[in-house]
Structures are given as C-alpha cells and as structure tokens.
C-alpha positions as CSV (number, residue, x, y, z in Angstrom):
1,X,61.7,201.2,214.2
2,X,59.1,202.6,216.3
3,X,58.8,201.1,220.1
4,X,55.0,200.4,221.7
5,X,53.9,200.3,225.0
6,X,51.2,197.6,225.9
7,X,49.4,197.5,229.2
8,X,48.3,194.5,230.1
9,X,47.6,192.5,233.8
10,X,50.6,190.4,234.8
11,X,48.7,187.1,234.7
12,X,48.0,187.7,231.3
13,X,51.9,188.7,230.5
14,X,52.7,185.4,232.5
15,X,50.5,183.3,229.9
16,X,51.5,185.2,226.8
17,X,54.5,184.7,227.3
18,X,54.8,181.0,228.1
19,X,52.8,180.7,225.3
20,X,55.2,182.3,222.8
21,X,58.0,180.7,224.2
22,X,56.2,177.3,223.6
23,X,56.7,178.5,220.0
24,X,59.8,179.7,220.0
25,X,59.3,183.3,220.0
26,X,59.0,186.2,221.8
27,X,55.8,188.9,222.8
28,X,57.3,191.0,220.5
29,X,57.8,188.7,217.4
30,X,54.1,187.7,218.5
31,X,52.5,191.4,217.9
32,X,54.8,191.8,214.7
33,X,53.0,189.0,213.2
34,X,50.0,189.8,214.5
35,X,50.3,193.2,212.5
36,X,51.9,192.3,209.7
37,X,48.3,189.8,209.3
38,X,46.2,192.8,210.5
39,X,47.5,194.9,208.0
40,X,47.8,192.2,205.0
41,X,44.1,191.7,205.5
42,X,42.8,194.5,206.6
43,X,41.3,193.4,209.3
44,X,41.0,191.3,212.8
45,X,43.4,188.3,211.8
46,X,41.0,185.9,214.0
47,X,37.4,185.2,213.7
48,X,35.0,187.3,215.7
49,X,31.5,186.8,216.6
50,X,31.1,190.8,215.4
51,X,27.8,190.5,214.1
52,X,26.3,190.1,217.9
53,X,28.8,191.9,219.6
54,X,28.3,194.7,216.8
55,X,24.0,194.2,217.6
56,X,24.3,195.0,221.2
57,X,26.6,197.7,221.1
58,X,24.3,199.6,218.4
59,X,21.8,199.0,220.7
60,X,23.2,200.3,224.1
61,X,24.6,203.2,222.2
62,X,20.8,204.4,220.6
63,X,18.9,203.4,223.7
64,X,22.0,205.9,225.4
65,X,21.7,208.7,223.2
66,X,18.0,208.3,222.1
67,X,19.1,208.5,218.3
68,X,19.0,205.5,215.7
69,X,20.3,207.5,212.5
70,X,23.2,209.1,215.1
71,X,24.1,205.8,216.0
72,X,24.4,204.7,212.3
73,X,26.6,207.8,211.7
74,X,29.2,206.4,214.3
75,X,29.2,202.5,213.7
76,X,28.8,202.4,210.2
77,X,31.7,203.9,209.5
78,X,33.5,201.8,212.4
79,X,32.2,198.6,210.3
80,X,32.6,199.0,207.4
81,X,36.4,199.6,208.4
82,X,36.6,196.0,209.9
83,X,36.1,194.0,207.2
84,X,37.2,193.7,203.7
85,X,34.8,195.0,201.0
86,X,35.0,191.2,199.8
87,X,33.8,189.9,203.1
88,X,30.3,188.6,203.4
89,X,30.3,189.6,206.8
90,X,30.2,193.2,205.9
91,X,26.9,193.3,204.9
92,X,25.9,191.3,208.0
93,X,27.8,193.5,210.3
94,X,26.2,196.8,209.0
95,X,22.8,195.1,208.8
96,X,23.3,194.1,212.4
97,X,24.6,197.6,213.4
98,X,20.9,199.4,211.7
99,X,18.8,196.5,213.4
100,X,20.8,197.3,217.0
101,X,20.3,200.8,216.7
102,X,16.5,201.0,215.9
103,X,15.8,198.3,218.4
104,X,17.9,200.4,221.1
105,X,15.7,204.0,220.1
106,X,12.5,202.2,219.8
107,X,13.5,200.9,224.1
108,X,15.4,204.6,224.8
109,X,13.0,206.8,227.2
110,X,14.7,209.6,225.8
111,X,14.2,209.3,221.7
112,X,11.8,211.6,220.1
113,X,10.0,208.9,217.9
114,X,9.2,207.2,221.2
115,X,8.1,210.7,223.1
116,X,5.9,211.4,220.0
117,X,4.1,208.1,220.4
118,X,3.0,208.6,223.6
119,X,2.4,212.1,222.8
120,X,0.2,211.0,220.0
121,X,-1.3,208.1,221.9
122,X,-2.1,210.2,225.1
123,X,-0.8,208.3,227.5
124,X,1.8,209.0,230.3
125,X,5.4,208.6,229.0
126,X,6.9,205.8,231.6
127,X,3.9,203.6,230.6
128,X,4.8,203.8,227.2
129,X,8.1,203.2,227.2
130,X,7.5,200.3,230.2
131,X,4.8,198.1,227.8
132,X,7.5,198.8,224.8
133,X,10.0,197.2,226.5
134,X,9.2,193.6,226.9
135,X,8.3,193.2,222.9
136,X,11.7,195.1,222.3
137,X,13.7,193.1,224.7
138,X,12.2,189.5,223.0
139,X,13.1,190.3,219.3
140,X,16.0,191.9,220.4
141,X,17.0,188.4,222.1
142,X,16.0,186.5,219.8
143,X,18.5,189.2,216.7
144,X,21.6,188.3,219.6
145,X,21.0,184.7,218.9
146,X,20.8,184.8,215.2
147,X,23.5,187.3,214.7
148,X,25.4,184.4,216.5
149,X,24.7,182.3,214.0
150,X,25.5,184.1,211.4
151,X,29.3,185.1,213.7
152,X,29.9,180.9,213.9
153,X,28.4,179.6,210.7
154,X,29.1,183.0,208.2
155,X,25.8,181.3,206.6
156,X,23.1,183.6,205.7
157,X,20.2,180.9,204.8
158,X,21.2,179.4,208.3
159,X,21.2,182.3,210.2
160,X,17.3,183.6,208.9
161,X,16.0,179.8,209.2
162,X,17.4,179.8,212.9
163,X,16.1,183.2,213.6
164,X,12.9,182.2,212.3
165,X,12.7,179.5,214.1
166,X,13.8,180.9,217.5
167,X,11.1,183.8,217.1
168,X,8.4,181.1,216.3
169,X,9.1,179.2,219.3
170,X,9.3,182.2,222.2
171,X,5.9,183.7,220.6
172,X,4.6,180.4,221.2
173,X,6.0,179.7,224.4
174,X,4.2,183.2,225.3
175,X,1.5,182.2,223.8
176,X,1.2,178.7,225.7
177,X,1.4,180.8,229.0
178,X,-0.5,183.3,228.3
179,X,-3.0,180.6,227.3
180,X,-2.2,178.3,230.7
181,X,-2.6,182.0,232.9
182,X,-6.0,182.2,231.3
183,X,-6.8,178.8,232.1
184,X,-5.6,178.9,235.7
185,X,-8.2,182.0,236.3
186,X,-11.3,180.1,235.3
C-alpha cells in the first residue's frame, strides 16, 4: 500500500467529510473509489463541462505564447488523454482545443501571423491588434457558449444549431445598433 498526502482547506475537509460519513465511509474509502472509477474508465468519473473549459484555456495559452500550432502540441496530447477513444467528446474536446488556440493567436500582440498582417497592411501594430480584438472576442463568446452546449447536452446537431443561432443574433444585435448610432447622427 502506498500512502498520499492531499492538501486541501479545512472547510472543505469539514464537508467531505460529513459527507462521507453520511455514507458510511471514510475520505479514504472515498478517493479509493474515486480511483478505482478513474482508472476503470480512463478518465474523470464525473461529467465535465471540458469542451469550454478546454476553449478558453487553449485560448489564454496562444494569446500567452503567441503560437496556435505550439499550443496544439501541448493540449492535444492533454485531451486526447482525458477521454476514451470511444467518447464522442473527444473529437469535441480536441476540436475545441484547435478553435481556442487560433482564436487566442489571431488576439495575441505577440504572434507572427498577426505582426505580419500589419506589416503587410502598413499600419501601426497596437491598431491592428486593437480593431482585431472586438471581432475575436464576439465569436470567441459566442464558441464558450456553444462548447457549453455541447459539455451539458453531448449533442452535436444541438450544439452547431445553438451556436448558429447565438452568432445570428449578436451580429444582428450589432447590426441593430450600429443601425440606431447611424440614425441618432442624422
């Protein structure tokens, strides 16, 4: 037998374990079984909302380093070890994992695809990257909200109708203000 150490705040020691008693068992029976299920299904025995969480980490990581293919290189491999090869949610999960990282290079101030377009567009760096932002920031939005779909639902004709639909309304809630600004300066 091998013997862990777990750090954990005392409130949450105080809850655990009035919780396991409640059951009839103890913190360590508790994290035996939680293992033991780990290990028989090779993955997170309880259901996760990974495909966001999964999104915005790619995406913090690429607009951080400045590279979308390096970020693949780390959370690919990190993905693809979460979930079964039989789990549906793989293919989300990596799909969300590409989507975060491009969307975080094409924001990052420091990633050469976005120093070569305003390079090749001749304007000053910072302005580039500032009028990129907004456009990046709305689809990204609008991937968190879908991927969260797909984390509670696990439905992939749900998940694209609701993204669909989420995009079509903020473009045409910009659109409507845009529209009302215009109208307003007449």
């Amino acid at each position: 037998m091998t013997t862990i150490s777990l750090r954990m705040d005392d409130q949450m020691k105080k809850e655990l374990d009035e919780m396991c008693e409640a059951m009839g068992m103890n913190i360590s029976t508790f994290y035996m079984i939680y293992t033991k299920k780990a290990l028989r299904d090779r993955r997170i025995p309880f259901d996760i909302e990974a495909p966001a969480i999964i999104f915005i980490v790619a995406c913090f990581l690429a607009f951080a380093t400045g590279t979308s293919w390096g970020t693949f290189g780390i959370l690919i491999p990190i993905v693809t070890a979460m979930f079964p090869e039989t789990d549906p949610m793989l293919v989300v999960c990596i799909a969300a994992s590409l989507a975060g990282s491009v969307c975080g290079d094409h924001m990052s101030p420091i990633s050469d695809t976005t120093i070569m377009a305003s390079a090749g567009a001749q304007c000053h760096h910072v302005d580039h990257v500032s009028t990129q932002l907004p456009y990046a920031l709305t689809v990204g939005g609008c991937c968190v909200a879908a991927y969260l779909v797909a984390g509670f639902t696990k439905n992939v004709f749900l998940t694209m109708a609701a993204g669909v639909i989420l995009l079509f309304s903020v473009l045409s809630f910009i659109r409507y203000r845009q529209a009302h600004k215009c109208d307003m300066m007449k």
